[in-house]
C-alpha positions in Angstrom: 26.0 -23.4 -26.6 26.2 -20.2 -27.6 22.6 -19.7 -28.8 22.1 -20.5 -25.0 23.7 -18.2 -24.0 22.5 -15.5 -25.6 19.0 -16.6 -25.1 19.1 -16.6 -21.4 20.3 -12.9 -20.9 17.4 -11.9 -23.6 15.0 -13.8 -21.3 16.0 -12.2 -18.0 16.4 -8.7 -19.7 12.4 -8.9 -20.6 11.3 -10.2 -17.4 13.6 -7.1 -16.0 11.6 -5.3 -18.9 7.9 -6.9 -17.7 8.9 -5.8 -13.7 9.8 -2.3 -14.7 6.5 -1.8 -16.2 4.4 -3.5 -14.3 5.8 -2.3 -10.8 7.8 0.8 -9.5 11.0 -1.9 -8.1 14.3 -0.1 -8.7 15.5 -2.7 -11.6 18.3 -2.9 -14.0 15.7 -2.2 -17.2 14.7 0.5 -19.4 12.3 3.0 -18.0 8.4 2.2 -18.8 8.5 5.2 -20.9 11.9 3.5 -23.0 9.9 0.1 -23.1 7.1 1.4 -24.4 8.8 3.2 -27.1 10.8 0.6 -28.4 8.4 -2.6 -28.3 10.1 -4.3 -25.6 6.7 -4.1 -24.0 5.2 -6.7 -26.3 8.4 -8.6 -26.1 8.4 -9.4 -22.3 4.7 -9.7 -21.7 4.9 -13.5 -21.8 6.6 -12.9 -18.2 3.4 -10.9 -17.0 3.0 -13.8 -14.6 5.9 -14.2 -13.4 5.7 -10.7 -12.2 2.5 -10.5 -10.6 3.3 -13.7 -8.8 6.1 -11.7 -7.3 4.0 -8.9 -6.6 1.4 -11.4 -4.9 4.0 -13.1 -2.9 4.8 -9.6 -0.9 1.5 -9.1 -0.3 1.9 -12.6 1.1 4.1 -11.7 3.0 2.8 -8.8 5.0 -0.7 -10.8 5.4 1.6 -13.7 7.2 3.0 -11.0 9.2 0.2 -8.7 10.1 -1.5 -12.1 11.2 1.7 -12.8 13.2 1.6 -9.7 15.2 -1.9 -10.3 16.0 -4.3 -7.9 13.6 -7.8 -9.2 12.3 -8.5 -10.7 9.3 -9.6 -7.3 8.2 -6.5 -4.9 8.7 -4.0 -7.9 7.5 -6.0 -8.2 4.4 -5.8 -4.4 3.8 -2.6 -4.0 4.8 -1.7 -6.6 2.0 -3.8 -4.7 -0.5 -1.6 -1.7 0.1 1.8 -3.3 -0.2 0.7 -4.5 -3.8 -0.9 -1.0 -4.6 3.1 0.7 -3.4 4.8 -2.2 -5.7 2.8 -1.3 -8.7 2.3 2.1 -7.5 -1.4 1.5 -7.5 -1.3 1.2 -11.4 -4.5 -1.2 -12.1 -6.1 0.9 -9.6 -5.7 4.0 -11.4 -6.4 2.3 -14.8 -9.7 1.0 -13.9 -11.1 4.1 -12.1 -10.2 5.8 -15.7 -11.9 3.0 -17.7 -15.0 3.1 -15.1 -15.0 7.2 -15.8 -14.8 7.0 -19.5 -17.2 4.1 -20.5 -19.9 5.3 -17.7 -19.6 8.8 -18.3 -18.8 10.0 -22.2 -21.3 9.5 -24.5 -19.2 9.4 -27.6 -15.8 7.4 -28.3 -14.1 10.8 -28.4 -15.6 12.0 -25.2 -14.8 8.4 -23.4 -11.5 8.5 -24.2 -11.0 12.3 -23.8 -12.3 11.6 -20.0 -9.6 8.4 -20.2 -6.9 10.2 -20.1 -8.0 13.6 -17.5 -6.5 12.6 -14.3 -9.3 14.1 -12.5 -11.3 11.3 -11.0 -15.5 11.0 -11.7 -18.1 9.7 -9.6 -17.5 6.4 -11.8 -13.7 6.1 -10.9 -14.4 6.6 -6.9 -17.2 3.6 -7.1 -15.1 1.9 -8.8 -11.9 2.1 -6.4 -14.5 1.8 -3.8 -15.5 -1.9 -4.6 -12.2 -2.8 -6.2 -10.8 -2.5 -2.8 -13.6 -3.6 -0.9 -14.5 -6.8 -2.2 -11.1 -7.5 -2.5 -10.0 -7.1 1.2 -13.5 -9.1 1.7 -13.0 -11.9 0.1 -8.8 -11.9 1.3 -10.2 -11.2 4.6 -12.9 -14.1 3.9 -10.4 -17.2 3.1 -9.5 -19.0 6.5 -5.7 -18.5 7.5 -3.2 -16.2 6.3 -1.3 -19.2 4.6 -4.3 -19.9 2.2 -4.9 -16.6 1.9 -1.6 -15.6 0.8 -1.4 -18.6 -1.6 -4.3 -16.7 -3.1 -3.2 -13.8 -3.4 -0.3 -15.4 -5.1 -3.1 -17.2 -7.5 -4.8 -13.8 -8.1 -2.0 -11.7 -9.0 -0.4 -14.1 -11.6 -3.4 -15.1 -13.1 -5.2 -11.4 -13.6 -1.7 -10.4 -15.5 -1.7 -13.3 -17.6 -5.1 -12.1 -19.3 -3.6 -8.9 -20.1 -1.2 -10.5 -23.2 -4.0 -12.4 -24.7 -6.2 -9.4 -24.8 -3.6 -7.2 -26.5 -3.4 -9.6 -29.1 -7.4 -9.8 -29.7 -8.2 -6.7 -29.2 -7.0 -3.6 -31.5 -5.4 -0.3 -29.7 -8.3 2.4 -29.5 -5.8 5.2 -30.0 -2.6 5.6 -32.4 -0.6 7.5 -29.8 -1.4 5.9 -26.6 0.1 3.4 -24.5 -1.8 0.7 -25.4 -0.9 1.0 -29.1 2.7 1.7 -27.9 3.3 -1.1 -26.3 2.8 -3.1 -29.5 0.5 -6.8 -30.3 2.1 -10.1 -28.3 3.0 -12.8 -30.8 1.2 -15.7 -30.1 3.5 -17.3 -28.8 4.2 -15.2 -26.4 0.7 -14.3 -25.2 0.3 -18.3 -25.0 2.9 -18.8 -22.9 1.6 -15.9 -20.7 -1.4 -17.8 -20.3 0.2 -21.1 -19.3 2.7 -19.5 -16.5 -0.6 -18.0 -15.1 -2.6 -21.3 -15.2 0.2 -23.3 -14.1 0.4 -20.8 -11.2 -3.1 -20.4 -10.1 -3.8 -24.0 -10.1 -0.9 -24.9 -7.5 -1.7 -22.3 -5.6 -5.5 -23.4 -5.3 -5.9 -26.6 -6.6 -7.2 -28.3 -9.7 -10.8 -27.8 -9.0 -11.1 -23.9 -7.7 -8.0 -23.0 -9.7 -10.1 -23.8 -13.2 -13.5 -22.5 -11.8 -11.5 -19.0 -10.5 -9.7 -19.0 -14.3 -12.6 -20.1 -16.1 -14.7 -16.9 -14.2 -11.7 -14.4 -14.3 -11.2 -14.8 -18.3 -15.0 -14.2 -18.8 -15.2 -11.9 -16.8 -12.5 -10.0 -18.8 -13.6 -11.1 -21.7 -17.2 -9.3 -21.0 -15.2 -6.3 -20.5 -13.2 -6.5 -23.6 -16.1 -6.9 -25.6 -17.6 -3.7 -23.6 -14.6 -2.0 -24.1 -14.7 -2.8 -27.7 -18.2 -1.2 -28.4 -17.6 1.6 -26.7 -14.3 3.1 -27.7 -13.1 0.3 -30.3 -10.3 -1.8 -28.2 -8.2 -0.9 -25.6 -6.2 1.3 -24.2 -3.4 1.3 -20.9 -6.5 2.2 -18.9 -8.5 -0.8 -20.1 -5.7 -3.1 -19.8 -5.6 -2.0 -15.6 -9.3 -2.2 -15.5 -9.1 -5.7 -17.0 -6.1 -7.1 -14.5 -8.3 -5.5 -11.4 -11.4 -7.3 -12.7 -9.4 -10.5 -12.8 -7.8 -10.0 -9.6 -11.5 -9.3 -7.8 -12.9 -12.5 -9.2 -9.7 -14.7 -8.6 -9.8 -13.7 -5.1 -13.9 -13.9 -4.8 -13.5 -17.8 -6.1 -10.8 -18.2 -3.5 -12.9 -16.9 -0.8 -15.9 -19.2 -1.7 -17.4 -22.1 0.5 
């Protein structure tokens, strides 16, 4: 009884841990900058998920009510994209217009990861945001009825985050000071049960069939990216990590949209 009840705070505390980091929600938990310094990071990223489910279920949201008050299929679906981008505080965003910048523009690991972390954005970054957003409001703006479509988005923001733990625990940090290596390696454990909340999610949002097609393409596609990622600079880094959720989102949503 009472190892239960000690368990359950520890469990809400790191999904309180997971939401602080992941979004920019006034909660009860230590500042990303505290989480990252202690390892709670690592600790709460089996409830990844969990998070972006939340995050995809207010984008739900305002889709169901921009199509309520009468907008297109193209204004709801961007309208959606930017309530997730003021959750997060368009985190993944930013991540994957530095990862774009610093693989397509350095030509040594140094000089990639130098351009990483400027917060200038390249030529590279702007492309990058460019069809990030576009083929995302697209495809949202694609899948018949705001219902389904929200139910995607739901799909898409669970599932991109629950790639995020499997991939810190495969890959190695490509800096020793940086948030990546900060935020320390998911146990197993941990990044496994990541991965099962997301499945578990995506697949009753859409379905046996397109939910294993839109997982199987997302993890590839991440995995590509690792393995890019890898080459280029030697694992990842917090950029690489936002690159990788966007990349999973995109497809998640592309698979959803498809007929």
């Amino acid at each position: 009884m009472v190892a239960a009840m000690t368990t359950m705070p520890s469990i809400f505390a790191q999904f309180l841990t997971a939401t602080a980091v992941l979004t920019r929600l006034p909660v009860a938990a230590p500042q990303p900058e505290e989480a990252f310094e202690d390892g709670a990071v690592a600790a709460s990223c089996w409830a990844f998920p969990a998070v972006g489910a939340g995050i995809g279920m207010i984008a739900a949201l305002v889709l169901l009510l921009a199509s309520m008050f009468g907008l297109g299929d193209a204004p709801s679906a961007l309208l959606a994209l930017v309530a997730a981008g003021l959750v997060t505080g368009a985190l993944h965003e930013d991540g994957l217009a530095d990862t774009a910048d610093g693989l397509g523009g350095g030509r040594t690991r140094e000089e990639k990861l130098a351009i990483m972390r400027d917060s200038r954005q390249g030529s590279y970054g702007v492309i990058a945001l460019i069809l990030s957003i576009g083929l995302r409001a697209v495809a949202l703006a694609s899948i018949p009825g705001p219902i389904e479509g929200g139910l995607a988005l739901i799909a898409a923001h669970a599932a991109s985050r629950a790639l995020l733990p499997p991939a810190m625990l495969l890959l190695e940090p490509a800096r020793a000071d940086g948030l990546g290596a900060a935020a320390g390696t998911p146990t197993p454990t941990a990044a496994l049960i990541a991965a099962a909340i997301g499945a578990f999610i995506a697949l009753g949002m859409l379905g046996p069939v397109r939910g294993l097609v839109a997982l199987a393409l997302a993890g590839m596609a991440v995995a590509a990216t690792a393995v890019l990622a890898r080459r280029q600079i030697g694992g990842y880094t917090g950029d690489v990590l936002g690159a990788f959720q966007q990349i999973g989102e995109i497809v998640m949503l592309l698979v959803a949209a498809a007929r």
